[in-house]
N, C-alpha and C positions, 0 to 999 in steps of 0.2 A: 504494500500500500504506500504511495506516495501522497505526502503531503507537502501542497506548495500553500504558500500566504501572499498575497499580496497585497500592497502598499501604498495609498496616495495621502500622503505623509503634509503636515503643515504645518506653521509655527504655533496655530489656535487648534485647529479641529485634523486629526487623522483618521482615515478610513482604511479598517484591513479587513482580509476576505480570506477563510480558510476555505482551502482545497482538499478535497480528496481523492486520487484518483479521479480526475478532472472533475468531480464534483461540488460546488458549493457546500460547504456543511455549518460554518457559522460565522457570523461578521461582526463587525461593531465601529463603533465610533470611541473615537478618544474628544471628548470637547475638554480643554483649555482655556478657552476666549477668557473666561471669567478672572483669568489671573494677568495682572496689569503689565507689572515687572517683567520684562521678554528674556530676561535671564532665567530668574525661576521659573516664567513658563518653559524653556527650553529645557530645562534639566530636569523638570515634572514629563516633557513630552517623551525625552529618550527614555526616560527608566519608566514609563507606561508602556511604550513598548517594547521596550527588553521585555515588562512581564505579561505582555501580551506573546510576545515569540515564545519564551519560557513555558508558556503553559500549554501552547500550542506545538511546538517541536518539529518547526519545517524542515523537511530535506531541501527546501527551493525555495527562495526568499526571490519576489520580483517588487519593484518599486521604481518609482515614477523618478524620472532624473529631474532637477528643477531646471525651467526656464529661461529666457530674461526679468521677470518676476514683472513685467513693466520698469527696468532699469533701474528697480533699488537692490541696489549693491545689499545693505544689511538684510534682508530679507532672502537673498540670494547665499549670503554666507549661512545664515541659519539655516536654512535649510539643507545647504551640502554638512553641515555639522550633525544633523540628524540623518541623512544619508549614509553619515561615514559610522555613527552611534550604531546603524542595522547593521553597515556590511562589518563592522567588529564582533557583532554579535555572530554573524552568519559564519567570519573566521574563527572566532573564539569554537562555536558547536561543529565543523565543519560542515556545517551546508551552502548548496550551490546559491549564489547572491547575484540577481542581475537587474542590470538598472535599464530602464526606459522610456523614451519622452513620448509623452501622452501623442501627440501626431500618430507614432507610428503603431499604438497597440490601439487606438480609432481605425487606423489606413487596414489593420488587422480583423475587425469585425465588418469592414467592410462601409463604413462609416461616410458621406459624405461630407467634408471637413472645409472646403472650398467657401471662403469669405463667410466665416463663422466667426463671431465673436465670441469670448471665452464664456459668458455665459450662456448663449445659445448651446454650447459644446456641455457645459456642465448639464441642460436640461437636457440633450438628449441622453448622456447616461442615465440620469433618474428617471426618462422616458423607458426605457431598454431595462432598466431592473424592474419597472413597475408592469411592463407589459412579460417578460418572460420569468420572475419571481412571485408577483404580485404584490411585491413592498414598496411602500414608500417611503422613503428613507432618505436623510440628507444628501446633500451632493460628494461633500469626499468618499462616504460609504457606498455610493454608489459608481463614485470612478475605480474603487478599489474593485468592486465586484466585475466592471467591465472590464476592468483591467485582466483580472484571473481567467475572466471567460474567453477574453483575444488573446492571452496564451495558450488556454486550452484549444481553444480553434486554428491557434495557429502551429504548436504541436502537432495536432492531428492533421493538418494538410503535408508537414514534411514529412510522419510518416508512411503517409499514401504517395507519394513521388519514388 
């Protein structure tokens, strides 16, 4: 049985998505917003999900690489800081750790992405969990859940080649 998690990580709210055996089996959200200080938020965010990793025990760790964030630098550093928090966890357990940018696991489910704005892009993930889950559920938890699904679908197209 393989279990992958995956990731769309934030400096307020993260969404993760356990896998089993390309199946969905359980998700959640991490909200943080509520904490002012971006210091302590950031250090409440990694060790919420170390113990979301911890309890879940990926062989495959996937997560979203950050962007140009809209050009703030701070924002952009915090985030590769939780980036690097998973993939130590992923070296520390040794599981396989891979990063990628939302474009290309959308270009994966087959998504048309063409003069979309980020929140356009966000409602159609929660459009795509609500019509094939029936949840509806915030927007990182639900880019984490499409995210799992376009590597599932996209696994399964290389191993049919």
């Amino acid at each position: 049985m393989t279990r992958m998690v995956a990731l769309d990580t934030s400096t307020q709210k993260s969404g993760c998505a356990l896998f089993e055996d390309g199946k969905l089996i359980d998700h959640r959200l991490i909200d943080l917003h509520k904490i002012v200080n971006s210091e302590e938020r950031m250090d409440k965010m990694c060790l919420s999900l170390a113990r979301v990793l911890s309890e879940w025990r990926p062989d495959i760790i996937w997560i979203e690489y950050p962007e140009g964030q809209g050009g703030n630098i701070k924002t952009f550093n915090m985030l590769c800081e939780i980036l690097g928090a998973v993939r130590l966890y992923a070296v520390i357990k040794g599981c396989e750790f891979n990063e990628i940018k939302p474009p290309q696991w959308r270009k994966w489910l087959g998504w048309n992405q063409a003069g979309k704005r980020r929140a356009e892009l966000k409602q159609m993930s929660m459009d795509y969990v609500s019509e094939k889950y029936g949840a509806e559920l915030n927007n990182d938890e639900c880019d984490a859940i499409a995210l799992g699904d376009a590597v599932v679908v996209h696994m399964d197209d290389i191993s049919e080649e």
